[in-house]
C-alpha positions as CSV (number, residue, x, y, z in Angstrom):
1,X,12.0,-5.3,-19.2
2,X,10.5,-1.9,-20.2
3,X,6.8,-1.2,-20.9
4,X,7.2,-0.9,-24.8
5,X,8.1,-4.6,-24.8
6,X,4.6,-5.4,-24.6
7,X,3.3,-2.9,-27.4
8,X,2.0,-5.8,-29.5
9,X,-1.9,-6.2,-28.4
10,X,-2.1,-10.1,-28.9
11,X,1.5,-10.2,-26.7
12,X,0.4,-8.6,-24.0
13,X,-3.1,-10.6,-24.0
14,X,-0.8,-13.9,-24.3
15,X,1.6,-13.0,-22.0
16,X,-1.1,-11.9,-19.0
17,X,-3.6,-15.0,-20.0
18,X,-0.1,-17.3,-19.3
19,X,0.5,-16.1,-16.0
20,X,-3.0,-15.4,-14.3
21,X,-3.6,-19.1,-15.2
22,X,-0.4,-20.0,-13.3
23,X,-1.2,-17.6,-10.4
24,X,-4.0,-20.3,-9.0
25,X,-1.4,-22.4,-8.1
26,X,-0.8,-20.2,-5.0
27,X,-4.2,-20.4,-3.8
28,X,-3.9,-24.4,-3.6
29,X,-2.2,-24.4,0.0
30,X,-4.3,-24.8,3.1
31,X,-4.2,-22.3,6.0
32,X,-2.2,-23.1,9.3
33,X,-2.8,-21.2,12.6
34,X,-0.1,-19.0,14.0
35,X,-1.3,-19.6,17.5
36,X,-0.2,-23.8,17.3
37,X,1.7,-25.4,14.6
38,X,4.0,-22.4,14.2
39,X,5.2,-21.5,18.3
40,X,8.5,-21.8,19.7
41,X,11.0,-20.4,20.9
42,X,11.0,-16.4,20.1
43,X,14.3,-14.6,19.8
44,X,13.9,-10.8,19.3
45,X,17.2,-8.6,19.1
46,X,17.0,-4.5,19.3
47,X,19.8,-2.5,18.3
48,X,19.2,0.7,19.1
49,X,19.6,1.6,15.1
50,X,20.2,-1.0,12.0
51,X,20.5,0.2,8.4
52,X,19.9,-2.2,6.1
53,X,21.4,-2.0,2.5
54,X,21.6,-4.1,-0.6
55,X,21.4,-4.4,-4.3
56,X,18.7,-6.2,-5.9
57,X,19.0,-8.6,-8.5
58,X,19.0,-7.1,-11.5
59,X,18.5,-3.6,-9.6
60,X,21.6,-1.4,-10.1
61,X,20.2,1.3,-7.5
62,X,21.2,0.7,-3.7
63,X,18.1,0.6,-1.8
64,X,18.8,1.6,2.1
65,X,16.7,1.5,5.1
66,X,17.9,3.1,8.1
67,X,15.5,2.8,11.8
68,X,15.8,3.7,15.2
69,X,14.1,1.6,18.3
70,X,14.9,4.8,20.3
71,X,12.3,6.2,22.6
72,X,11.4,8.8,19.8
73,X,11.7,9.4,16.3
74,X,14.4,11.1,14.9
75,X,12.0,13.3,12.7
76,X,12.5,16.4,10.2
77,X,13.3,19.3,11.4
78,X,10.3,21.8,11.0
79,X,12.6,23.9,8.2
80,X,13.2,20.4,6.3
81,X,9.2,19.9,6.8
82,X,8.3,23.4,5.6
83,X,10.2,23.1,2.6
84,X,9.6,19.7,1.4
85,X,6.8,19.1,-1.1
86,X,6.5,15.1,-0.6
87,X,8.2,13.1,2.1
88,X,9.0,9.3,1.8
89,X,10.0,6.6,4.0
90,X,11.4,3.1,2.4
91,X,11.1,0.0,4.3
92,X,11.8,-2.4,1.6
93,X,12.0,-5.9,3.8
94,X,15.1,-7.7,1.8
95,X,15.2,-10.2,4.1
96,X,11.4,-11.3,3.8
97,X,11.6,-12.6,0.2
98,X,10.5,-16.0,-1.7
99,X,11.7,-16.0,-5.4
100,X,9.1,-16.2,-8.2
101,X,6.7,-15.4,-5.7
102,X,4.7,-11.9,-6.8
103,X,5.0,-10.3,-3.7
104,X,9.1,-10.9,-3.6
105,X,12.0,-8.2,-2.6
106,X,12.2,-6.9,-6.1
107,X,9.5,-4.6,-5.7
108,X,10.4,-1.4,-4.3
109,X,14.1,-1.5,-5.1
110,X,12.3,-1.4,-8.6
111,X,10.7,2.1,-7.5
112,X,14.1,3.4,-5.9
113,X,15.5,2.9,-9.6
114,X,12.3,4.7,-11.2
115,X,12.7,7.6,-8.8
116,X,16.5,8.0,-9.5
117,X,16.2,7.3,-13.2
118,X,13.2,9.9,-13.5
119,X,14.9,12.1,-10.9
120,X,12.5,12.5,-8.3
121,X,14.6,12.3,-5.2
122,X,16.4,15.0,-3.0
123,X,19.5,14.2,-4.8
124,X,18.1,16.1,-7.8
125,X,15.1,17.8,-6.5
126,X,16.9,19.2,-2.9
127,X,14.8,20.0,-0.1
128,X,11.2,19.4,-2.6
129,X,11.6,15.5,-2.0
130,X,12.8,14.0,1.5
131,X,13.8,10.8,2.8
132,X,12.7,10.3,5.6
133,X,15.4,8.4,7.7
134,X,16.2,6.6,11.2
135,X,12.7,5.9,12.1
136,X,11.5,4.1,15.0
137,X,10.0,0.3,14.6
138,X,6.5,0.0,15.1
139,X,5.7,-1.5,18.5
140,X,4.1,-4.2,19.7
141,X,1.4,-1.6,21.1
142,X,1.1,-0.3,18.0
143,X,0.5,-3.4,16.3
144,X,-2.0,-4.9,18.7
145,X,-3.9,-1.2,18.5
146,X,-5.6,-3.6,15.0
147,X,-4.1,-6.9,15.6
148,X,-4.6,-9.7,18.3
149,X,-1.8,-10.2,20.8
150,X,-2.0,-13.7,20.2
151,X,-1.1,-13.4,16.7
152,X,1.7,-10.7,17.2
153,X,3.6,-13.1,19.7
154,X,2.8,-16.3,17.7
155,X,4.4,-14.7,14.6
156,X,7.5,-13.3,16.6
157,X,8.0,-16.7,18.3
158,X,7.4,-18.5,14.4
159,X,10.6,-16.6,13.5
160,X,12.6,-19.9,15.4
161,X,10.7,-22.6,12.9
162,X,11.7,-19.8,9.9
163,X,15.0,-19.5,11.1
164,X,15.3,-23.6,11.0
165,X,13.4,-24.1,7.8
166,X,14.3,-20.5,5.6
167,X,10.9,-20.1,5.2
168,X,7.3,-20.9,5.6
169,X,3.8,-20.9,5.3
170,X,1.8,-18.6,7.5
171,X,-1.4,-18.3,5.4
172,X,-2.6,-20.3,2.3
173,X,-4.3,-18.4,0.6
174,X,-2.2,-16.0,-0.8
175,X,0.3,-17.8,0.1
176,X,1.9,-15.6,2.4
177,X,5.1,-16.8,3.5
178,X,7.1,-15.8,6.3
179,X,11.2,-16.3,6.5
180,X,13.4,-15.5,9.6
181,X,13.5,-11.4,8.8
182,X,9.7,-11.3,8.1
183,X,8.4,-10.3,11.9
184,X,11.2,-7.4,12.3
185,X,10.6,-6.3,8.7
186,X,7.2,-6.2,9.4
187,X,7.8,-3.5,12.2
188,X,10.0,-1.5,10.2
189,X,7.0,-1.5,7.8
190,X,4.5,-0.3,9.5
191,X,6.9,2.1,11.8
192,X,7.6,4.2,9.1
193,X,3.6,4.5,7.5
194,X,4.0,5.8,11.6
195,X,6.6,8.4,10.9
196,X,5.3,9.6,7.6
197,X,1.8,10.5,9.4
198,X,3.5,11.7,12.5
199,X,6.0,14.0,9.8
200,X,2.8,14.9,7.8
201,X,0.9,16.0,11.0
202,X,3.7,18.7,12.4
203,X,4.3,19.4,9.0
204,X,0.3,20.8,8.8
205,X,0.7,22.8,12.1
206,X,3.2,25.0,10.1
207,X,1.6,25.4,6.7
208,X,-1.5,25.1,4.7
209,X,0.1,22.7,1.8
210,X,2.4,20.0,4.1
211,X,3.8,17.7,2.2
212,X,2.3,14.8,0.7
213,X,3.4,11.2,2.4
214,X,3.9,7.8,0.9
215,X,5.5,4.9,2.5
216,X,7.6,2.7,0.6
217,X,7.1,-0.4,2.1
218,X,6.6,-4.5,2.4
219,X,4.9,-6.9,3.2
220,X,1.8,-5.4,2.3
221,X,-1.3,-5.2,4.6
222,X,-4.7,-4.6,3.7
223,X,-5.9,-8.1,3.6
224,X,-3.6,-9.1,7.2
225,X,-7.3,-9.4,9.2
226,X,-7.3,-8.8,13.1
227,X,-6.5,-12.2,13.5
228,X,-4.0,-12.9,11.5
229,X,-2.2,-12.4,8.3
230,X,-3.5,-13.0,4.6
231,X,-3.1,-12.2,0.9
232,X,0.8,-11.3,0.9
233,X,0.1,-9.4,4.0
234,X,1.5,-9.7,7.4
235,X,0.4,-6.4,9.6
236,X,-2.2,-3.9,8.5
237,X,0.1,-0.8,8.0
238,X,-3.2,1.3,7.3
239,X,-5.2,0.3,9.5
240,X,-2.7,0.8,12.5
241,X,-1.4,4.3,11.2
242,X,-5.2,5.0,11.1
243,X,-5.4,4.3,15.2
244,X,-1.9,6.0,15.3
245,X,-3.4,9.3,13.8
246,X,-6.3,9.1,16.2
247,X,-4.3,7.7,19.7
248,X,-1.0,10.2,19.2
249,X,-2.7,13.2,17.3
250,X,-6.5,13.6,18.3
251,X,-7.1,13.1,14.8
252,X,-10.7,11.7,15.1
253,X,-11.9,11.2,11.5
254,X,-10.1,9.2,9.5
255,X,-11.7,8.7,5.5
256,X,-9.4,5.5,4.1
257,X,-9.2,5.4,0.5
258,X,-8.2,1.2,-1.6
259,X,-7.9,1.6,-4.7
260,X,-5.7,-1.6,-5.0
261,X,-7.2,-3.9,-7.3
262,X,-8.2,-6.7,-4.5
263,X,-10.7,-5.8,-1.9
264,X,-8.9,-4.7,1.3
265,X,-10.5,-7.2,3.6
266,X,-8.5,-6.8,6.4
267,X,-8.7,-2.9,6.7
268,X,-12.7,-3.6,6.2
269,X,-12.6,-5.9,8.9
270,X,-10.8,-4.0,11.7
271,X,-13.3,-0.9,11.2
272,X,-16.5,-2.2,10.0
273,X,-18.6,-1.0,13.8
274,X,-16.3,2.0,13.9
275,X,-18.2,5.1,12.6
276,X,-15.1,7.6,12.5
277,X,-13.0,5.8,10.8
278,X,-14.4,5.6,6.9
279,X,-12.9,2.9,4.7
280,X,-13.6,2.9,0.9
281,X,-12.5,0.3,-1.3
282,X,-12.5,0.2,-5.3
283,X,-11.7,-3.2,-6.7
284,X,-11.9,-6.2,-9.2
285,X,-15.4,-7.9,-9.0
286,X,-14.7,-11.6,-8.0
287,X,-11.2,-11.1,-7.6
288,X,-9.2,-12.4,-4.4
289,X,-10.6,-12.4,-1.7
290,X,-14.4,-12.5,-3.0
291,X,-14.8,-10.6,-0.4
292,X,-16.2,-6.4,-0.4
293,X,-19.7,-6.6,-2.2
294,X,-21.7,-3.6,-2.3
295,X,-23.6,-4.7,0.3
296,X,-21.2,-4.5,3.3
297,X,-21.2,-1.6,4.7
298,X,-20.5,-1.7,8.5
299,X,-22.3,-2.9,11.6
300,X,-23.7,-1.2,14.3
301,X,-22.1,2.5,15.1
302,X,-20.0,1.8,12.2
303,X,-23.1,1.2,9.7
304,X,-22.5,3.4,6.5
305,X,-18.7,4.2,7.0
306,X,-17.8,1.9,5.1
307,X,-18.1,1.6,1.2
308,X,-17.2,-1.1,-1.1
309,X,-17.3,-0.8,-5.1
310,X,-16.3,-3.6,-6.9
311,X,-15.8,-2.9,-10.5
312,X,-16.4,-5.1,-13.5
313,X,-13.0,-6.6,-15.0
314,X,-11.9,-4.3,-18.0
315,X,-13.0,-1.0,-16.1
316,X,-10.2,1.3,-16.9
317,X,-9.4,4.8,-16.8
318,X,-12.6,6.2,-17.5
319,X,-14.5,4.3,-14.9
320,X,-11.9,5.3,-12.3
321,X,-12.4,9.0,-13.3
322,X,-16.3,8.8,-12.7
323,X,-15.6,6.8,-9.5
324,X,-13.8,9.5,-7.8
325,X,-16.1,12.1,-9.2
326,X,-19.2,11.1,-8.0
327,X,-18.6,8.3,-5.3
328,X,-15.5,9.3,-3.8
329,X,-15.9,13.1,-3.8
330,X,-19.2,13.3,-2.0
331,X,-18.2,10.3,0.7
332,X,-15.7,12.4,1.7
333,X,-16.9,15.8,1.8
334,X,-19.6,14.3,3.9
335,X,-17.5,12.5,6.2
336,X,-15.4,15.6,6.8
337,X,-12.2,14.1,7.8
338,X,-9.2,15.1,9.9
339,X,-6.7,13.0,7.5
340,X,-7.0,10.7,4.8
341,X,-4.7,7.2,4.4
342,X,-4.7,5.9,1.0
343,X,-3.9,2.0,0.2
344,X,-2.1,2.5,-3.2
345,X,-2.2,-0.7,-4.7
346,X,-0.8,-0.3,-8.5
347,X,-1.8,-4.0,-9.4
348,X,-4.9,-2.9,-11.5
349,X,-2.7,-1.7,-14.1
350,X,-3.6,-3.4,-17.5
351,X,0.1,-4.8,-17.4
352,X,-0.2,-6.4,-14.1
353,X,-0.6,-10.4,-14.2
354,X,-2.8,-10.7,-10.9
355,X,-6.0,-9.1,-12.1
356,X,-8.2,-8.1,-15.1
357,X,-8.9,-4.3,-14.6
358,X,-7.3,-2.2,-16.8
359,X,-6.0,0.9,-15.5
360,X,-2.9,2.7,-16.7
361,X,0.1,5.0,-15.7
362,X,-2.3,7.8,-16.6
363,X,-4.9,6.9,-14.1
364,X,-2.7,6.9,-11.1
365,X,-1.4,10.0,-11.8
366,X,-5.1,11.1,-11.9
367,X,-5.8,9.5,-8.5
368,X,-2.7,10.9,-7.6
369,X,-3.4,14.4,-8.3
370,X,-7.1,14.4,-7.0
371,X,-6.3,13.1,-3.8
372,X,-3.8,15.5,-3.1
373,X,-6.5,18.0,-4.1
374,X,-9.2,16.2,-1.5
375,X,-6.9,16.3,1.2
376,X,-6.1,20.1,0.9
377,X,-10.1,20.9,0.3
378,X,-11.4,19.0,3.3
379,X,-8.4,18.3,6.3
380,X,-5.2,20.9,5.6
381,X,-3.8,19.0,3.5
382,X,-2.8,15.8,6.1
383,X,-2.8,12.1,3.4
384,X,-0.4,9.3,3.3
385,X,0.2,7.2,0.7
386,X,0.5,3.4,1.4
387,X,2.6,0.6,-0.9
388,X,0.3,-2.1,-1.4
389,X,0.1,-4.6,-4.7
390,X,1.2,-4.3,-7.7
391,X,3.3,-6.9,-9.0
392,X,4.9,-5.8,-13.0
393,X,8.0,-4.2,-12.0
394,X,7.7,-1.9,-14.8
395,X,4.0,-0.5,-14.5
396,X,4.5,-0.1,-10.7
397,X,7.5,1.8,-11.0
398,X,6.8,4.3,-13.3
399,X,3.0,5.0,-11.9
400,X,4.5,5.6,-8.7
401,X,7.2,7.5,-10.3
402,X,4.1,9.1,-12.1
403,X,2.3,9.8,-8.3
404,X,4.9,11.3,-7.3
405,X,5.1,13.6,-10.1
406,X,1.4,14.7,-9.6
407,X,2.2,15.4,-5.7
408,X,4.6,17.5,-7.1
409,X,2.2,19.1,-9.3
410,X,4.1,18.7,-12.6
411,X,3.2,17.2,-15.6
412,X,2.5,13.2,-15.8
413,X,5.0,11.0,-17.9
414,X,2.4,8.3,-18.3
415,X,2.3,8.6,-22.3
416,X,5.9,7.8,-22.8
417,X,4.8,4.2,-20.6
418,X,1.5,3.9,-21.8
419,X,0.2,2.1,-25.2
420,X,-2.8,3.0,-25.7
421,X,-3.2,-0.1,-28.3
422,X,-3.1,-2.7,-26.0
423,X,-6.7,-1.3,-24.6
424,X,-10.1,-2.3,-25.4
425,X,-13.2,-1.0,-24.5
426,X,-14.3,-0.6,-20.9
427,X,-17.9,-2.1,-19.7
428,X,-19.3,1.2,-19.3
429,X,-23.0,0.5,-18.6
430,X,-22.0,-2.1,-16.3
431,X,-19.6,0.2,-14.2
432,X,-22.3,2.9,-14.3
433,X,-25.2,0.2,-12.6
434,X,-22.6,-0.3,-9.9
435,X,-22.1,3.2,-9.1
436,X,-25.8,4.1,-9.4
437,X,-26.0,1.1,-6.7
């Protein structure tokens, strides 16, 4: 379905209105712990490198996944790195997939298409966009750097009741789901969020301008909380490549950027007494989780490195602008840090049927653009890009299609997807109290 299907203001308004009131029905199940109703027996397989590779439904682009559980990654060579312009990684977890549910296996096969259709890969830009392939999984250190064990081997042994039932019900909330594929996925995930920071970081020993990083990938994470997982979101890929950057590469200051439209809870959580690592979260007042109000803003050592903004439904474009400008900026030019992570969540996109903000192609790009911009001001450049919600197809696609144009530096394409019609006016005073606050 393409964006100008829903050009007809009173369309899209029925058409969103339908489906957020169908969405509460996923918030109707009740949570079951990991660490008892769901152990068995585990049964974990490691071939030293699988590629995974499928068509989608309705998808006519391949997507492919290729990882290594060798002792190292197999990672550009420093010519590929100093020629490359942005560097991606696509974990796209096929396997882990419930259909109808938002957060299903469509979702970034859909962005493979928009980067071939808009041609924004190595195939049509050479050695200014690479793949990065034949990563190493994330470990179980690595995971349990933000997770508890207990949860990491509960979820791997729960793989035996998935494999028995197709799928199930690790958390109720969201609901997030789990099938037999979900626990290896889950490392691939969050092992190649590893590999784009480790690329990124050698890349920025070499040259003042390394290329920009996003990973591809699902499940999600930034509501998965130490404990357990949450909200779509199995392992904290953020959160982990944050200790990652500061374990492996003496990278002490870490600034964390959510602009998804849901408060990232779980990223909150693992770093709220932690004063060097500096998570900031943008998102939909009241929305799922009710949790990030502008009062919470770390404990002990970690007091004031943490910021959270939530925004009055219908803030758009312009309130996102003024955001950055003068809460954003300043946070991180104060902070000073030695990389910044960014949870890219595109599901505050007017079209998007989860939430009420109403953001656009354009205002990605923007965010985009200016983040790449903060990153080469304040740390040499170093920032990763992480997949997190967004859950139209279309309006996911082409704004990352569209961020990937503004890491290139090149025009946006957001008016040829955005309507402009189907937008009312944003609450401004109320968006301004909050950032005065």
């Amino acid at each position: 379905m393409e964006l100008q299907t829903f050009r007809h203001p009173s369309f899209a308004g029925n058409v969103m209105f339908l489906v957020r009131n169908n969405v509460v029905k996923w918030k109707s199940h009740r949570r079951f712990s990991l660490n008892t109703a769901l152990l068995g027996r585990g049964c974990f397989c490691k071939p030293s490198i699988a590629r995974k590779k499928a068509y989608s439904k309705g998808i006519k682009t391949s997507v492919s996944c290729s990882y290594s559980t060798e002792e190292s990654n197999s990672l550009p060579s420093l010519k590929q790195l100093s020629d490359a312009r942005v560097i991606y990684a696509v974990a796209p977890a096929l396997g882990h997939n419930k259909e109808a549910h938002p957060e299903c296996s469509a979702r970034v096969p859909s962005i493979v298409t928009a980067l071939e259709k808009m041609e924004l890969t190595s195939k049509f830009r050479g050695s200014d966009i690479l793949e990065l392939q034949n990563f190493k999984l994330a470990s179980v250190d690595d995971i349990a750097s933000v997770h508890a064990t207990a949860y990491v081997s509960g979820l791997e042994k729960a793989m035996d009741r998935a494999s028995e039932q197709g799928l199930i019900v690790i958390e109720g909330s969201g609901p997030t789901y789990a099938t037999p594929t979900t626990f290896r996925e889950s490392l691939v995930a969050a092992g190649a969020g590893l590999a784009l920071v480790d690329s990124v970081v050698a890349a920025s020993k070499n040259r003042l301008d390394p290329p920009m990083g996003f990973a591809l990938i699902r499940p999600p994470g930034h509501h998965a909380i130490p404990k357990g997982p949450m909200g779509f979101c199995v392992f904290g890929n953020v959160a982990i490549a944050a200790r990652h950057a500061q374990r492996v590469h003496g990278l002490k200051k870490v600034f964390i950027i959510d602009f998804d439209v849901h408060h990232g809870n779980g990223t909150n959580d693992a770093f709220l007494d932690d004063p060097d690592i500096f998570f900031l979260s943008t998102h939909q007042d009241g929305s799922y989780p009710g949790t990030g109000r502008i009062d919470e803003i770390g404990h002990g050592a970690g007091e004031g490195a943490t910021l959270n903004l939530p925004l009055p439904g219908g803030s758009g474009d312009i309130a996102m602008r003024t955001v950055f400008d003068e809460v954003i900026v300043p946070c991180a030019q104060r902070f000073k840090p030695d990389i910044i992570l960014v949870s890219a969540g595109y599901d505050g996109h007017v079209l998007d049927p989860l939430a009420s903000l109403q953001f656009t192609t354009g205002t990605y790009y923007m965010l985009a653009s200016s983040i790449k911009q903060l990153a080469k001001d304040l740390c040499g450049g170093r920032c990763v890009f992480f997949l997190e919600g967004g859950y139209n197809l279309d309006s996911l696609s082409y704004s990352v299609a569209d961020s990937f144009r503004a890491f290139l530096g090149e025009p946006s394409l957001a008016p040829e997807f955005d309507n402009p019609a189907i937008l009312y006016e944003e609450p401004s005073t109320r968006v301004k109290k909050a950032i005065q606050r």
